[in-house]
FIMAR-541728 format. One record per atom (N, C-alpha, C, O): x, y, z; residue in one letter. Coordinates in pm, 1 decimal. Example, Ala and Ser with C-alpha at 12.3 -4.5 7.8 and 13.67 -1.06 7.14 Angstrom:
BEGIN
east 1319.0, north -569.0, up 780.0, resn A
east 1230.0, north -450.0, up 780.0, resn A
east 1320.0, north -330.0, up 780.0, resn A
east 1423.6, north -331.9, up 846.5, resn A
east 1285.0, north -225.0, up 708.0, resn S
east 1367.0, north -106.0, up 714.0, resn S
east 1290.0, north 3.0, up 787.0, resn S
east 1340.9, north 113.8, up 803.9, resn S
This chain:
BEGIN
east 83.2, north -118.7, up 0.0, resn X
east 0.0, north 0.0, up 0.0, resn X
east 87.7, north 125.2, up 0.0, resn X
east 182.9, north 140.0, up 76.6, resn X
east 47.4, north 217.0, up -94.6, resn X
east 113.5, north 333.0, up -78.7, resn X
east 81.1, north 473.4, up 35.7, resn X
east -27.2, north 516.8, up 74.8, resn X
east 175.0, north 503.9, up 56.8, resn X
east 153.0, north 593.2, up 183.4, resn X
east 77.4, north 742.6, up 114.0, resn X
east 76.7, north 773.7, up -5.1, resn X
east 35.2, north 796.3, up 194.9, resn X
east -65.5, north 925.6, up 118.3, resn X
east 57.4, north 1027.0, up 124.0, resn X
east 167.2, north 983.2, up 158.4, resn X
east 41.1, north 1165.0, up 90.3, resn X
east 70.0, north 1217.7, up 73.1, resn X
east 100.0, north 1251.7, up 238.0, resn X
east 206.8, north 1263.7, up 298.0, resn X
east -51.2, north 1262.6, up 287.5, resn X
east -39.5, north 1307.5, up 455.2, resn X
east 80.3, north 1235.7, up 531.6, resn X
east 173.0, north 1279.7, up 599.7, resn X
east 40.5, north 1104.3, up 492.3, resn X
east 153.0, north 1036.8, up 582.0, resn X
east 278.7, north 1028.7, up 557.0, resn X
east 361.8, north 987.1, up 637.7, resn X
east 299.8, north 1063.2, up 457.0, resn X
east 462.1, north 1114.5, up 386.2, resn X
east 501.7, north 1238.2, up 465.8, resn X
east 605.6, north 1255.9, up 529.4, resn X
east 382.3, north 1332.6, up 446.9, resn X
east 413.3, north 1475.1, up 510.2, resn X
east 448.9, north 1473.9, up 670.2, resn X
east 531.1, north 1544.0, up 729.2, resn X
east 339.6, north 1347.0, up 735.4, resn X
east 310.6, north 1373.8, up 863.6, resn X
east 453.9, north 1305.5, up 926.2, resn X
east 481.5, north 1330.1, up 1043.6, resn X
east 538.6, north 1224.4, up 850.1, resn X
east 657.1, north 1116.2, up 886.3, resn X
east 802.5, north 1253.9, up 851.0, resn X
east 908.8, north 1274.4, up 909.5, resn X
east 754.5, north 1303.9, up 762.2, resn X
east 934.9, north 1435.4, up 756.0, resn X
east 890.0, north 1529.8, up 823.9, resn X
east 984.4, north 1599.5, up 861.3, resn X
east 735.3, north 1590.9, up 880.2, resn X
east 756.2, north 1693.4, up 969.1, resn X
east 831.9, north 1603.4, up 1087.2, resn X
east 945.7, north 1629.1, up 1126.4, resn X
east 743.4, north 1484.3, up 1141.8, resn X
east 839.5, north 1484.1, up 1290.5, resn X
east 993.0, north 1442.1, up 1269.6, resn X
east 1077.7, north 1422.4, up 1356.7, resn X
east 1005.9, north 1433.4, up 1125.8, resn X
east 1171.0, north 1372.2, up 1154.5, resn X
east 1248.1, north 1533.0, up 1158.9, resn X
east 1351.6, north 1541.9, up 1225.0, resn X
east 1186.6, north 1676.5, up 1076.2, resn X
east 1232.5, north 1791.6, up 1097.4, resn X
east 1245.7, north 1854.2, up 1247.7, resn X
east 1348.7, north 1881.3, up 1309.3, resn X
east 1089.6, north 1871.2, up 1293.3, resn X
east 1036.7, north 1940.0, up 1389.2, resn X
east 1012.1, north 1852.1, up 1551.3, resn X
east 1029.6, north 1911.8, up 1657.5, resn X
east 973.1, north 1716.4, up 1545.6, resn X
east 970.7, north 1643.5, up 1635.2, resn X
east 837.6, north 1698.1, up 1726.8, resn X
east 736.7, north 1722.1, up 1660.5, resn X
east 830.6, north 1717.1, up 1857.0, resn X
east 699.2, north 1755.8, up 1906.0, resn X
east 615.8, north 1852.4, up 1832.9, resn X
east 504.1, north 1841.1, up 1782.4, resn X
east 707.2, north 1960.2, up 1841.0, resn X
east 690.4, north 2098.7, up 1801.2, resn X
east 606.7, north 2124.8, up 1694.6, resn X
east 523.7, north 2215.1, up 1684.4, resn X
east 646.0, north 2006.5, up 1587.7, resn X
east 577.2, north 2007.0, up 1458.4, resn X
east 407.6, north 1969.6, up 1467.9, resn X
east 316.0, north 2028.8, up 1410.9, resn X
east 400.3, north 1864.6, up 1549.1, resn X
east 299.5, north 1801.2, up 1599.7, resn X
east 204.0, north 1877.2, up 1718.9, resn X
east 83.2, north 1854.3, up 1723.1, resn X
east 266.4, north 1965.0, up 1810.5, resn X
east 199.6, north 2074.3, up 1878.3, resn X
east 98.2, north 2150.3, up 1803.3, resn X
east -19.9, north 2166.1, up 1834.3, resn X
east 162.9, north 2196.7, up 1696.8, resn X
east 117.8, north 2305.0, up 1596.1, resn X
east -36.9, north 2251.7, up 1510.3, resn X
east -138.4, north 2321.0, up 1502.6, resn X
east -21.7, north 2131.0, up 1460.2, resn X
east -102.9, north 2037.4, up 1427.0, resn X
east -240.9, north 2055.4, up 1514.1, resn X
east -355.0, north 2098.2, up 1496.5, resn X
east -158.3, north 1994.4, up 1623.3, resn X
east -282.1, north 1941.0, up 1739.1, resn X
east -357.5, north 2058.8, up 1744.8, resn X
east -469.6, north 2054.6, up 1694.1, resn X
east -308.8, north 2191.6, up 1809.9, resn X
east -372.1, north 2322.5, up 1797.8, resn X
east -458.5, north 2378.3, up 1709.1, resn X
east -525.7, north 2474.2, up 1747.2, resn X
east -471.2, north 2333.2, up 1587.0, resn X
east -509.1, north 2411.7, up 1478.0, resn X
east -685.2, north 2286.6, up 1435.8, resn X
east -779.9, north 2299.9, up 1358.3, resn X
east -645.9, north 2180.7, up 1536.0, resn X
east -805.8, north 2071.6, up 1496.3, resn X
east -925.5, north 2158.6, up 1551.3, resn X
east -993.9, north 2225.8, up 1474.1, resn X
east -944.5, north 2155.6, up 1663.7, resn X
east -1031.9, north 2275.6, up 1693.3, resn X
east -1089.2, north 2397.1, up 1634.4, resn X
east -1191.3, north 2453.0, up 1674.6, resn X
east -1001.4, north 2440.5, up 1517.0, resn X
east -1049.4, north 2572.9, up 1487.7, resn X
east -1032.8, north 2532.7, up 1323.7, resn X
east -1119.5, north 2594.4, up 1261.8, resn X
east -949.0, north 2448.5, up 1231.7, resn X
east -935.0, north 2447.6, up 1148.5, resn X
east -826.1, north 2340.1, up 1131.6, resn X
east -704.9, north 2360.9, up 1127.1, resn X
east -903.6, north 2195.3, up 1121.0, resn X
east -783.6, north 2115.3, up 1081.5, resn X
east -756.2, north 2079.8, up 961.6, resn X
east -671.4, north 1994.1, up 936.6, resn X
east -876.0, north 2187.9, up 805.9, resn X
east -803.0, north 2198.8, up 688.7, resn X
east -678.6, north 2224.2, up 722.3, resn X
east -588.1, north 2141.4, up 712.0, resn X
east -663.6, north 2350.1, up 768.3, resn X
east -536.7, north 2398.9, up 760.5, resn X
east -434.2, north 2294.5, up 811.6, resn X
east -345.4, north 2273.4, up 729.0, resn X
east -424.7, north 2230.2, up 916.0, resn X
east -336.0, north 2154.5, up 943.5, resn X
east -344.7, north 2007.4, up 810.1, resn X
east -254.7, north 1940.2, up 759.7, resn X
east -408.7, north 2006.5, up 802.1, resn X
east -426.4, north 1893.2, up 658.5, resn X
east -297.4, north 1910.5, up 552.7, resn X
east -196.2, north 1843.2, up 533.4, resn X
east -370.6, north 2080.2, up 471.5, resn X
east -257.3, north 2128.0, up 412.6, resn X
east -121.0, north 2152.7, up 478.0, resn X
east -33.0, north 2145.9, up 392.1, resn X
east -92.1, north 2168.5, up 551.5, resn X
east 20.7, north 2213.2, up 621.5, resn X
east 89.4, north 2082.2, up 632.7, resn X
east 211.8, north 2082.2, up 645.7, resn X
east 45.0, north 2007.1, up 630.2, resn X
east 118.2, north 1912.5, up 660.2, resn X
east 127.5, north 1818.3, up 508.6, resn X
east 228.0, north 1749.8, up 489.3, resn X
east 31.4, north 1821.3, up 420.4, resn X
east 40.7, north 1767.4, up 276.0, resn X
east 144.5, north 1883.6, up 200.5, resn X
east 232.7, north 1844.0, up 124.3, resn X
east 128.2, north 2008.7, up 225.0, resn X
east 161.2, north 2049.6, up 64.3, resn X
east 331.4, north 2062.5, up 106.6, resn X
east 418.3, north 2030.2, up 25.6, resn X
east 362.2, north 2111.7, up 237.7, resn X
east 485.6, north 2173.6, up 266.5, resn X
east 541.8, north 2057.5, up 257.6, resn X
east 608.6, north 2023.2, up 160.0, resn X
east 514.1, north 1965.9, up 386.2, resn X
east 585.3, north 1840.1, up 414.2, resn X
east 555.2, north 1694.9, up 333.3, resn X
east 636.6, north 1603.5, up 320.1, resn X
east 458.0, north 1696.9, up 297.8, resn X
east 431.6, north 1627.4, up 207.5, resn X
east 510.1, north 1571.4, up 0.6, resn X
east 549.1, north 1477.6, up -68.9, resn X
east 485.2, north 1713.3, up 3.9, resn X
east 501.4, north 1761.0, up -129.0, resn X
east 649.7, north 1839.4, up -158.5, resn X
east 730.6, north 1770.1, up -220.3, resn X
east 685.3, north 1949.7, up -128.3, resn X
east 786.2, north 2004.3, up -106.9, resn X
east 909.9, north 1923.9, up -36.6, resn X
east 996.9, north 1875.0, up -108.6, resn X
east 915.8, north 1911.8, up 100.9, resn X
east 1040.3, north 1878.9, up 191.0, resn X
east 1077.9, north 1734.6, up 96.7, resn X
east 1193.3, north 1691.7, up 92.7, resn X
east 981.7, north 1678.4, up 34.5, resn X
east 1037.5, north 1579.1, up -10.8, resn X
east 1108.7, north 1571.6, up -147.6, resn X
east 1137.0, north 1463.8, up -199.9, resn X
east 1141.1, north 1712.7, up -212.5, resn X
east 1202.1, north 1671.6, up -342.2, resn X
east 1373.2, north 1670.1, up -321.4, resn X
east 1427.8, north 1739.4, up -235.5, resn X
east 1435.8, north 1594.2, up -399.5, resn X
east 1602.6, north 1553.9, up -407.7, resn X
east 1686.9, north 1677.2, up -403.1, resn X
east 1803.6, north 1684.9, up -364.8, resn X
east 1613.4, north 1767.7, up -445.9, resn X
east 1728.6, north 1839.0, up -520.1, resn X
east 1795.3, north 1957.5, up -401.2, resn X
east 1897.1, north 2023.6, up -421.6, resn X
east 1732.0, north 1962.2, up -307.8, resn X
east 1774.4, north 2018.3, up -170.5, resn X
east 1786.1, north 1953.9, up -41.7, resn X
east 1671.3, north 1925.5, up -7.7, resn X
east 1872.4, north 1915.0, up 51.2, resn X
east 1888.7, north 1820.7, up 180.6, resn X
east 1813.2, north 1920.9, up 316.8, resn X
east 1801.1, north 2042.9, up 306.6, resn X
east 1781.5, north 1865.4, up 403.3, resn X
east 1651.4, north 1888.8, up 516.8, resn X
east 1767.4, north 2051.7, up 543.8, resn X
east 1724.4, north 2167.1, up 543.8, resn X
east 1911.7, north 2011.1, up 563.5, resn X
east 1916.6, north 2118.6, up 623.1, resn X
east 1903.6, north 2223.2, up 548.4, resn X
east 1856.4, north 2326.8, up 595.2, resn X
east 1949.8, north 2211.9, up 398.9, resn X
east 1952.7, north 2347.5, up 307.4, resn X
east 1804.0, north 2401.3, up 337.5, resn X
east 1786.9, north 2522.8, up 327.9, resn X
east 1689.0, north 2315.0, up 375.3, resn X
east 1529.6, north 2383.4, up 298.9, resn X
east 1542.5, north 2459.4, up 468.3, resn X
east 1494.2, north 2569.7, up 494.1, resn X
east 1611.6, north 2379.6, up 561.6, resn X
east 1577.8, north 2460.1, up 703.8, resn X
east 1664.2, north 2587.8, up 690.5, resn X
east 1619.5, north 2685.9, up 749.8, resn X
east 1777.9, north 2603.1, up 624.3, resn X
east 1834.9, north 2760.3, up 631.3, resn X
east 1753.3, north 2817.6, up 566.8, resn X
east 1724.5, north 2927.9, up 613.3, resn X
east 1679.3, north 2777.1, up 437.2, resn X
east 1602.3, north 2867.4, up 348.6, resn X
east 1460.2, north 2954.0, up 424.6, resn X
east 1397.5, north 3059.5, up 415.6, resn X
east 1464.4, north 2811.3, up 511.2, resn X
east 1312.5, north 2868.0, up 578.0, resn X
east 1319.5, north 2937.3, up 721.1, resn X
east 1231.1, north 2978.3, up 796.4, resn X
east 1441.6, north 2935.1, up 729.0, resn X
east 1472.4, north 3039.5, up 883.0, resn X
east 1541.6, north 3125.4, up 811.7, resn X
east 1629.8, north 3190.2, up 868.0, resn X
east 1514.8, north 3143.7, up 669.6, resn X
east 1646.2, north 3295.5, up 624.6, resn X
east 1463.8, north 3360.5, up 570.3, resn X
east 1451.2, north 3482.0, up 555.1, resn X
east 1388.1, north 3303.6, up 556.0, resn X
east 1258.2, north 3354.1, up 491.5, resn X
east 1172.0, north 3383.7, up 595.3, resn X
east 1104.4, north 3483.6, up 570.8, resn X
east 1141.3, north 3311.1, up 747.0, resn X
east 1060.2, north 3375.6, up 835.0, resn X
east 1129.2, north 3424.9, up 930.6, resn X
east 1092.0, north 3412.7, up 1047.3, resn X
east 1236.5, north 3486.0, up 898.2, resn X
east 1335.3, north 3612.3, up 964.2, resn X
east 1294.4, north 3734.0, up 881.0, resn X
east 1229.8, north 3825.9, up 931.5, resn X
east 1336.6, north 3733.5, up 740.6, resn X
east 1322.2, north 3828.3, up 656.6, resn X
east 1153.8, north 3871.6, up 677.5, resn X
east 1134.1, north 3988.8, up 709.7, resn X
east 1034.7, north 3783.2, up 660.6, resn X
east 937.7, north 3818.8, up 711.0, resn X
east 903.6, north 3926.6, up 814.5, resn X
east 821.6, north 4018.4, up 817.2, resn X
east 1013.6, north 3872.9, up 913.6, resn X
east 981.7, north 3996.8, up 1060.7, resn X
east 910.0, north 3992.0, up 1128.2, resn X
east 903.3, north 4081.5, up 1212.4, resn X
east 797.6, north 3862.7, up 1128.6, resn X
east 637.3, north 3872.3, up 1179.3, resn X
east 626.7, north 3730.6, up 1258.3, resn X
east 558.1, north 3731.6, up 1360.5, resn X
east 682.8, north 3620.6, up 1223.2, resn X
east 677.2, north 3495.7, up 1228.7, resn X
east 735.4, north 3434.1, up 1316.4, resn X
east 787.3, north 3328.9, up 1279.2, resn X
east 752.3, north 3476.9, up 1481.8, resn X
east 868.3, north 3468.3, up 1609.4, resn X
east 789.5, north 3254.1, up 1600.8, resn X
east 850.8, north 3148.0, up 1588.9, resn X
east 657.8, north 3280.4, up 1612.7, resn X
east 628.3, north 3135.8, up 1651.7, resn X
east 656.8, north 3022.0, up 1543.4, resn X
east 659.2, north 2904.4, up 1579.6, resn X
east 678.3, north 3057.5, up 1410.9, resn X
east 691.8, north 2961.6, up 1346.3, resn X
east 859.8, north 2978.4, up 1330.1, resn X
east 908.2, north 2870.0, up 1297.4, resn X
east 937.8, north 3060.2, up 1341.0, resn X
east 1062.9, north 3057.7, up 1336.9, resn X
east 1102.5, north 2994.6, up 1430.5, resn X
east 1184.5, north 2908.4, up 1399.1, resn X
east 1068.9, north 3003.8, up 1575.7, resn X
east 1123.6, north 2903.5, up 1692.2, resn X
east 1070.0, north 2766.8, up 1623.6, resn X
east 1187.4, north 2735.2, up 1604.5, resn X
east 1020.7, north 2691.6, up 1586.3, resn X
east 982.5, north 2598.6, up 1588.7, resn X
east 1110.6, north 2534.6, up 1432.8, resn X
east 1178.3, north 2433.2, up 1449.6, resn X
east 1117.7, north 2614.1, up 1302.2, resn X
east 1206.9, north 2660.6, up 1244.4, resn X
east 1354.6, north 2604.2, up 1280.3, resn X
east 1415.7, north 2514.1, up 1222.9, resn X
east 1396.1, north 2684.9, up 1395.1, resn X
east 1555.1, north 2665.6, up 1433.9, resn X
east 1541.3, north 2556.2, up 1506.4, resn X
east 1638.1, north 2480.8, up 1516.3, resn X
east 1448.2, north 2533.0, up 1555.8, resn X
east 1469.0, north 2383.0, up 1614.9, resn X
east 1489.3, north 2277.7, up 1509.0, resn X
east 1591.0, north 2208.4, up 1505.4, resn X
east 1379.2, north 2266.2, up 1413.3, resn X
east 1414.4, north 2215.1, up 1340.5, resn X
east 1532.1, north 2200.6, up 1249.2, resn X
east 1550.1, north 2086.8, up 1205.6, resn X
east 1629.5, north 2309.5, up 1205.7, resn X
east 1720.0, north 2362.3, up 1171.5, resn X
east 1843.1, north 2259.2, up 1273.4, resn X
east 1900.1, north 2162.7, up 1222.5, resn X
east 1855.5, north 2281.5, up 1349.1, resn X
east 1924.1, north 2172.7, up 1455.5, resn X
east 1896.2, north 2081.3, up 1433.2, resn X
east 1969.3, north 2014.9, up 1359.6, resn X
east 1796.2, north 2035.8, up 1475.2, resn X
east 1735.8, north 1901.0, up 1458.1, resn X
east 1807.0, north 1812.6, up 1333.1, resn X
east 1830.6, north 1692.4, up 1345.3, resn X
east 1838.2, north 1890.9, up 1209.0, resn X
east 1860.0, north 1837.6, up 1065.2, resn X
east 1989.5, north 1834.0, up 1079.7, resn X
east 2040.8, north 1728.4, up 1042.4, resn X
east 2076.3, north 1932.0, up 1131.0, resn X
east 2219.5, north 1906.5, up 1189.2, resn X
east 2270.9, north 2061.1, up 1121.1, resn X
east 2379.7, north 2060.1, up 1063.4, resn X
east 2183.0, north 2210.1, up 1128.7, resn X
east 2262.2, north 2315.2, up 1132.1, resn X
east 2347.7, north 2326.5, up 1262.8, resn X
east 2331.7, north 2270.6, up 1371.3, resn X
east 2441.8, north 2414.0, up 1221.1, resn X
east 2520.5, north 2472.1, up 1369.9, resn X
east 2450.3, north 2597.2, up 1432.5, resn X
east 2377.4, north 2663.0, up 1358.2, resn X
east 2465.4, north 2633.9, up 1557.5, resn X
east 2407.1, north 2739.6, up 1583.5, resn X
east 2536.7, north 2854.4, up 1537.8, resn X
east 2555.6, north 2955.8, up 1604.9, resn X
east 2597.7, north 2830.1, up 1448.1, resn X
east 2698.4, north 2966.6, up 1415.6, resn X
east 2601.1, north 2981.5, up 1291.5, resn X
east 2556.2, north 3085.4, up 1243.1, resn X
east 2575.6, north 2819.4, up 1243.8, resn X
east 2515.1, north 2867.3, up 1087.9, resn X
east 2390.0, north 2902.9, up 1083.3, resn X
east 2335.2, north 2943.5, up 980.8, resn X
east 2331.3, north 2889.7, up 1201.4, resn X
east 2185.5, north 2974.6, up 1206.6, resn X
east 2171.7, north 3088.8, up 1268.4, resn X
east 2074.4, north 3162.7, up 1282.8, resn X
east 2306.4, north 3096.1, up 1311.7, resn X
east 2327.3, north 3327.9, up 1370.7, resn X
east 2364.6, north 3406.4, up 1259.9, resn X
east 2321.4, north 3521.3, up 1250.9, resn X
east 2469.0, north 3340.0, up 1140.7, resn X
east 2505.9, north 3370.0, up 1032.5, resn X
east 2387.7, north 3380.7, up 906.0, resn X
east 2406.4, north 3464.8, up 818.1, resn X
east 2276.9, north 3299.9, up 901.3, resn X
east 2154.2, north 3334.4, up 849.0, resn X
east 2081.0, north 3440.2, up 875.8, resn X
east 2030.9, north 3518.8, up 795.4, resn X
east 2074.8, north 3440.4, up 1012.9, resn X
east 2008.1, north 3551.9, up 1041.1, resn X
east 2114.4, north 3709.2, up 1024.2, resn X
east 2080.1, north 3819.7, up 982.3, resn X
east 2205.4, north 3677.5, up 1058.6, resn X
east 2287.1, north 3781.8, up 1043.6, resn X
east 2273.9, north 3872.3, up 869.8, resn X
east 2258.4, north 3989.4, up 835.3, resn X
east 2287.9, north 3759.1, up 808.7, resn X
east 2244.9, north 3819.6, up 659.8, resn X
east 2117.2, north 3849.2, up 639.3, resn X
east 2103.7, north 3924.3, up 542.7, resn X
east 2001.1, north 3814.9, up 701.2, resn X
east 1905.0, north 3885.7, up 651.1, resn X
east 1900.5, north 4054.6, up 694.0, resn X
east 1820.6, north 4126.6, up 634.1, resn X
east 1974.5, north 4102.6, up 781.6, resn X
east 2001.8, north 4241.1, up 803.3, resn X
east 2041.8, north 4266.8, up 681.5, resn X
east 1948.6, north 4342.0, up 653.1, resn X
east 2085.7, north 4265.3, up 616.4, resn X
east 2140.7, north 4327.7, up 427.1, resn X
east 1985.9, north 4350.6, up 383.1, resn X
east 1945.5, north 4465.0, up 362.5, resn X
east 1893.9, north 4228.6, up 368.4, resn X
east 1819.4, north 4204.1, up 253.9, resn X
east 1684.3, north 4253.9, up 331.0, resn X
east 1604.1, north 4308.2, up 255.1, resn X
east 1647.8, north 4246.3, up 455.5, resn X
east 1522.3, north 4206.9, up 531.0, resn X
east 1544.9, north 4354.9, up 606.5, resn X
east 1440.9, north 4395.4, up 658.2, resn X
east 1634.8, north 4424.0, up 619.3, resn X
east 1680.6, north 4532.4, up 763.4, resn X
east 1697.5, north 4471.1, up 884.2, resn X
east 1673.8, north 4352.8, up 908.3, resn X
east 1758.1, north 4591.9, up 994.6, resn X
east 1807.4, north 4551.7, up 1049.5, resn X
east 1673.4, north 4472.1, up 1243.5, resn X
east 1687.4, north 4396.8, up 1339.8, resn X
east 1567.3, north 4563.2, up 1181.9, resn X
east 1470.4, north 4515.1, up 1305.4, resn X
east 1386.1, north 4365.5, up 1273.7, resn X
east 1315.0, north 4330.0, up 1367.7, resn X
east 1386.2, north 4277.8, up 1157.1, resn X
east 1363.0, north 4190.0, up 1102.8, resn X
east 1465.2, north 4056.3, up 1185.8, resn X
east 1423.7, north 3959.5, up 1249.5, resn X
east 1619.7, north 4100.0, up 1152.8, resn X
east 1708.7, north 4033.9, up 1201.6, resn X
east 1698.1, north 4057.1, up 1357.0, resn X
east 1701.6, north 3948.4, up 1414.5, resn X
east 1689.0, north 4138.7, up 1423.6, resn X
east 1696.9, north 4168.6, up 1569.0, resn X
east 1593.5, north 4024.7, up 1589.6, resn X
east 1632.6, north 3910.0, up 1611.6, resn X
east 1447.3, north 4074.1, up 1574.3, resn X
east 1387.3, north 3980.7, up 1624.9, resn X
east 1391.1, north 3822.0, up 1558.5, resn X
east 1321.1, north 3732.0, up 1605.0, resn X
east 1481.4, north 3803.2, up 1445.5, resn X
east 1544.1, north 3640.1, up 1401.9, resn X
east 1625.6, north 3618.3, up 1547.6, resn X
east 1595.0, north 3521.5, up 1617.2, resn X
east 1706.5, north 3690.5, up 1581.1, resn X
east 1823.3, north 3668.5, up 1667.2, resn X
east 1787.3, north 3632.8, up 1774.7, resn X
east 1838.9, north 3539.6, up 1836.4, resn X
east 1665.6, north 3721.6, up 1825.3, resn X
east 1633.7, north 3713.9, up 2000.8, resn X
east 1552.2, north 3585.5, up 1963.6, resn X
east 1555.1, north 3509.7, up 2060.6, resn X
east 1493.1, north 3541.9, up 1877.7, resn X
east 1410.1, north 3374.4, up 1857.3, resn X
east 1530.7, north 3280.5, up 1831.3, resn X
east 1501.9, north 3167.9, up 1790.6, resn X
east 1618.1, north 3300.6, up 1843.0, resn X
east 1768.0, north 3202.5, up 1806.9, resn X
east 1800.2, north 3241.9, up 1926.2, resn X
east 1797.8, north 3135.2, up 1987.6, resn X
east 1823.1, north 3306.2, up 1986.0, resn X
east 1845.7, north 3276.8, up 2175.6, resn X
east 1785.7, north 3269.8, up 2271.4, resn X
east 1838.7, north 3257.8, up 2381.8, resn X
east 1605.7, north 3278.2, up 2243.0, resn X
east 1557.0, north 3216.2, up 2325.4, resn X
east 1569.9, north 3047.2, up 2252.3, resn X
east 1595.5, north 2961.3, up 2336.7, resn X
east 1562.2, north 3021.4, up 2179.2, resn X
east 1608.1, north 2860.8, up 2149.7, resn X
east 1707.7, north 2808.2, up 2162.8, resn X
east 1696.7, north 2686.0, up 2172.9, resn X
east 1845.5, north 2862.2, up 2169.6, resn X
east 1951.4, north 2831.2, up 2217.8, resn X
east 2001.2, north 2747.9, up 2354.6, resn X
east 2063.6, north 2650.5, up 2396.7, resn X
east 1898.1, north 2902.5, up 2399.6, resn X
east 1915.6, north 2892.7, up 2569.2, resn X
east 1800.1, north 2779.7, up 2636.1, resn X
east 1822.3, north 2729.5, up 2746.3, resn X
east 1686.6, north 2749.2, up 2564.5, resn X
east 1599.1, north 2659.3, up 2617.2, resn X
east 1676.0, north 2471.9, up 2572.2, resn X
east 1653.0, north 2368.0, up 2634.2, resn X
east 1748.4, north 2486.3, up 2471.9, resn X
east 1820.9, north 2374.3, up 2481.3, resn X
east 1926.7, north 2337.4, up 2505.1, resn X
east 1971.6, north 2225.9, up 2478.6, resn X
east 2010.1, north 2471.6, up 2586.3, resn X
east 2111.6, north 2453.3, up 2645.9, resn X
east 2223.6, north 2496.5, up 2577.5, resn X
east 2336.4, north 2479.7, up 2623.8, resn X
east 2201.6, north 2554.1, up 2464.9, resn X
east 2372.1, north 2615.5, up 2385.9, resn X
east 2429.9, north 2700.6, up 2383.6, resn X
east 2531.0, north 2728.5, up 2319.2, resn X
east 2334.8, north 2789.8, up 2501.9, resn X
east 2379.8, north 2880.3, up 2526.2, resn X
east 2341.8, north 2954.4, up 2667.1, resn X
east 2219.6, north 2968.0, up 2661.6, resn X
east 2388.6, north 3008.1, up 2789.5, resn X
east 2390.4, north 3050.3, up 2912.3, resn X
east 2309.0, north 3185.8, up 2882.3, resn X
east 2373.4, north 3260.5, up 2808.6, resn X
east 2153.6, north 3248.0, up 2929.9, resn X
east 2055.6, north 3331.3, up 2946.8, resn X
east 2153.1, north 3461.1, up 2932.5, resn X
east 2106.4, north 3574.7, up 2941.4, resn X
């Protein structure tokens, strides 16, 4: 039997995100578990799974994109975890954010940074 799309999606979010991914999920049945449907088919499903980029490249892309955003503190923590999780360094996810100050300005990056040290510091890589 072939696996759906969902369950393709629902098997690389937790191998990205792990609880976190699945928190987000759970939250969203109550009010709208289309949305978690899609969220979990089109991104993880569909996307995370093509060859031509490895978990960690799509996790710098997507913590260099909901930095540049400026708006997105809750899905970016969840983001750099994942980002770890895939095996970034935390130099190479201060250095992401660091460049979106060029492209994004500089209050975009502030708040990438302070969501990269409150995650740091909640898993220990770094002293409050």
């Amino acid at each position: 039997m072939t696996a759906t799309r969902y369950e393709i999606g629902l098997s690389k979010l937790a191998e990205i995100d792990g609880n976190a991914g699945q928190n987000v999920i759970e939250s969203l049945q109550s009010i709208c578990p289309d949305l978690a449907k899609y969220t979990i088919e089109f991104p993880f499903g569909d996307i995370y799974q093509r060859p031509q980029l490895d978990l960690k490249a799509r996790e710098i892309g997507t913590v260099a994109a909901l930095t540049a955003l400026g708006h997105c503190a809750p899905q970016l923590n969840v983001h750099i975890n994942g980002a770890l999780n895939v095996g970034c360094s935390p130099e190479e996810i201060i250095e992401v954010i660091l460049q979106m100050a060029v492209y994004a300005g500089f209050p975009a990056a502030l708040n990438g940074m302070f969501v990269a040290k409150d995650v740091f510091i909640e898993r220990g890589l770094i002293k409050a």
